[in-house]
N, C-alpha and C positions, 0 to 999 in steps of 0.2 A: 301310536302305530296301528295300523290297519291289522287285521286278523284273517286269514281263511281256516275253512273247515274241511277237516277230510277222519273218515269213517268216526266219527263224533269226537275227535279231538282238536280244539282251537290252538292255531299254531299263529303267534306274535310274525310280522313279518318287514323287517326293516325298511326304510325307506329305496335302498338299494336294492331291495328284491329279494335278498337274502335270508335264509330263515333262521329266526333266533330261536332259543327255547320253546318250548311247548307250554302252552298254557296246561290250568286245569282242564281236563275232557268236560266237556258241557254235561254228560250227565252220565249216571251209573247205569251200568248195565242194564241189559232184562233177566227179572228170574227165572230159575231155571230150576224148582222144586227141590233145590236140596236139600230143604230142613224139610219136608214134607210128611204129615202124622208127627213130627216132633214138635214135645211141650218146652218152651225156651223164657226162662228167668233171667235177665237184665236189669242189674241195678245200677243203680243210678244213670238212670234213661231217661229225667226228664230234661229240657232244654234243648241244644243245638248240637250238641259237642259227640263224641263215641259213643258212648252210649246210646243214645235215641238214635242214629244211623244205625246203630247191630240191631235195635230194634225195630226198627222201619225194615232194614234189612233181611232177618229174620220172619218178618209177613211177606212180603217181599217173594222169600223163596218158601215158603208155603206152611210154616210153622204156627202153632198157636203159643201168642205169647204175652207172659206176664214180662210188668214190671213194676220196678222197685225205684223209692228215691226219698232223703230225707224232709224234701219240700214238696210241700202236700200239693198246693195249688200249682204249682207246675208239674206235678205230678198228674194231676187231673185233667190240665193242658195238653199234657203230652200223649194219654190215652185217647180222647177227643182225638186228635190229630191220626192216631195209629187207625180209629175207628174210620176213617174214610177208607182209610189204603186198604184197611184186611174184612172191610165190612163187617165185622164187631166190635164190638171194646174191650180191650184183653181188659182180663186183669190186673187193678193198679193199687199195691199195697204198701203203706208207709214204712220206712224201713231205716233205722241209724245204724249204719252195721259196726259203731261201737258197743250197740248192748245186744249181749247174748241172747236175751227173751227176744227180743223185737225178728234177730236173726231166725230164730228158731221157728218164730210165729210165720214170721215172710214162708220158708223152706215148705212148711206145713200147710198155708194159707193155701200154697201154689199145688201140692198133690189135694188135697181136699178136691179141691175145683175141680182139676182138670186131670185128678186119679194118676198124674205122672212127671215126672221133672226128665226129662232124656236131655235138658244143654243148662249149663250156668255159665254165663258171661260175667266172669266179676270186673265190672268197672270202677267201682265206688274207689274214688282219690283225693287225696289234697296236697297241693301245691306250694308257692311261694317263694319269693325271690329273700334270701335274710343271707350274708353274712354272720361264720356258722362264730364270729368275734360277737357279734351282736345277738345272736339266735337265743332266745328262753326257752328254759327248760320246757314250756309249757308248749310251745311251739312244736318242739321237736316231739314231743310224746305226740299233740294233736295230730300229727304227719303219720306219723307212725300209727297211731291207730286208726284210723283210717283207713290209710292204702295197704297197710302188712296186716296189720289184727284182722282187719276188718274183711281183708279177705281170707287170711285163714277162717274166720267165724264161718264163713257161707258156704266156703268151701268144704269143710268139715261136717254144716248140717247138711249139704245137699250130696257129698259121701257116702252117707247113712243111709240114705236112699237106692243112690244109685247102685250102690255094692248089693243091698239087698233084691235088687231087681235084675243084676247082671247085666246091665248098659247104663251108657249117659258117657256125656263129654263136658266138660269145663274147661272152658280160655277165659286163662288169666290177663288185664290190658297192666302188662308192666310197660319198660321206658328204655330206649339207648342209654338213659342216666344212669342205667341201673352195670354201664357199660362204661360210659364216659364221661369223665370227671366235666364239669361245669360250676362254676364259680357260684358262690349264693344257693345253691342247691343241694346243701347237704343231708338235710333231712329227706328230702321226697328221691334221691338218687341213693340214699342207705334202703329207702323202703323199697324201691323198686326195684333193688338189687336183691331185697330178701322176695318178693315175690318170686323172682327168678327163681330161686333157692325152693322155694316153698312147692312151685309150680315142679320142679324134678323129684322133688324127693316124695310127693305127694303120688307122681305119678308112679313111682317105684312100689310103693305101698297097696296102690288097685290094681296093679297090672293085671295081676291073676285072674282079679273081677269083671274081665271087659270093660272098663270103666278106663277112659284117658284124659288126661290133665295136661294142658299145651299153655301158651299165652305167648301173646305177640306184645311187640317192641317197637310203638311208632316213636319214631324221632321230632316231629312236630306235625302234629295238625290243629287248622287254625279254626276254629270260631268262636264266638262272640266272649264266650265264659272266659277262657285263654286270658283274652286282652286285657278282662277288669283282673288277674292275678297273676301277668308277666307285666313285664315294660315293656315300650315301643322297641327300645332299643336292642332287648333281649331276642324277642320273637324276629326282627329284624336280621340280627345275626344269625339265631338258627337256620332261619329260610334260604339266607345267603350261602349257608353252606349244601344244600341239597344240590345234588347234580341236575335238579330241572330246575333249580334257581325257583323257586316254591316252597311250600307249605303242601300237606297231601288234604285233600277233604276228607272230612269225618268218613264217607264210606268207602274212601278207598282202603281205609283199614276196616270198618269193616265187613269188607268182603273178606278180606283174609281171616277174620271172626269167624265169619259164615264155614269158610272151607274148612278150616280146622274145626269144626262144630261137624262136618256131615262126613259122611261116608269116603268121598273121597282121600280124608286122611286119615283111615285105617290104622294105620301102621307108623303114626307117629303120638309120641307119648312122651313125656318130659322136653317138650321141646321150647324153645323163643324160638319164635320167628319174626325177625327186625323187617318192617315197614317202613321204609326209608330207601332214599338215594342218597345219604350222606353222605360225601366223600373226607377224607382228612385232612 
């Protein structure tokens, strides 16, 4: 089907003239300074996927930022990459946020440098399609430490911080899973349902501090990582059921990263905020 464009969205257009859903918008916005003087931690930023969009994103709207990620050489890749758009190369520190020291070292490496942590993005997740008949023990712990330990650990050392300095923000990337049951996903929809968990009560805890703790709930965005750890069929389905008949790109959620990281969301604290046109 032929396509036209109107204010940078690609809109599918039937052969009878009629216009079906709307494509992806051809491109993300322009920034518009809102992390601006903010120091911004992102882990697991390298590749295609959330993460590296909050981070692209986060230069973007005028932040200096680190990142984190368990693969070194796409790690270095992806700093490279950041280096064009922010005209330096953040800093890029190795990071498993299964182990406590490595955590602690990341939190520390990032005030050393840059004398301030003001945003944490915890992205670091793991995935997987298993029937929870067939699922190992070994399985289910790896999931879980991961996406829940793993962002408790970050979020805990980069706390320490922020509390002590009276600001900073942290967005958690938890999941609609964490919402709605899906077949073969029981580990990564327990864990993202305790980030939920984690992400309100965490914020209950620094309120006092000026310190807030938010995380968004995309229901699927697609690139490259996705494919090698869902099925065709699975990623299919999800897409199918979005009211733009789509997948969201990596930065359409994080821009919603972005907003709850800046000023503009003042006054919200324990919250998900779902990324998604899912319908039922």
């Amino acid at each position: 089907m032929p396509t036209e464009r109107r204010a940078g969205v690609r809109r599918t257009v039937s052969r009878r003239g009629e216009a079906a859903l709307p494509a992806a918008p051809s491109h993300p916005p322009a920034g518009r300074s809102l992390l601006a003087g903010r120091t911004v931690l992102v882990t697991a930023a390298a590749g295609t996927g959330i993460g590296w969009a909050a981070a692209e994103r986060a230069a973007l709207e005028g932040a200096r930022v680190a990142i984190s990620d368990v693969h070194e050489r796409r790690l270095d890749e992806a700093a490279d990459r950041l280096a064009a758009i922010a005209g330096e190369r953040p800093l890029a520190i190795p990071c498993d946020v299964t182990a406590e020291t490595q955590v602690q070292q990341l939190v520390d490496g990032v005030v050393a440098a840059y004398g301030r942590l003001d945003v944490l993005v915890n992205n670091a997740g793991l995935g997987g399609e298993t029937s929870i008949l067939e699922m190992r023990d070994e399985q289910w712990s790896r999931v879980l430490d991961v996406t829940l330990n793993g962002t408790f650990r970050c979020t805990r050392a980069a706390l320490r911080h922020m509390v002590a300095r009276g600001s900073g923000a942290i967005v958690n990337n938890a999941s609609i899973s964490g919402w709605r049951a899906q077949a073969g996903q029981a580990h990564y929809a327990a864990a993202k349902a305790g980030v939920m968990a984690l992400t309100r009560c965490a914020a209950l805890d620094v309120a006092d501090s000026g310190v807030r703790v938010n995380a968004v709930a995309p229901s699927i965005a697609m690139h490259p990582h996705l494919a090698k750890t869902s099925s065709e069929e699975l990623l299919a389905e999800l897409s199918a059921r979005e009211a733009f008949g789509r997948a969201a790109e990596p930065w359409e959620v994080a821009n919603v990263i972005v907003f709850l990281a800046s000023d503009y969301a003042s006054y919200m604290t324990g919250e998900v905020v779902s990324v998604s046109s899912q319908h039922p």
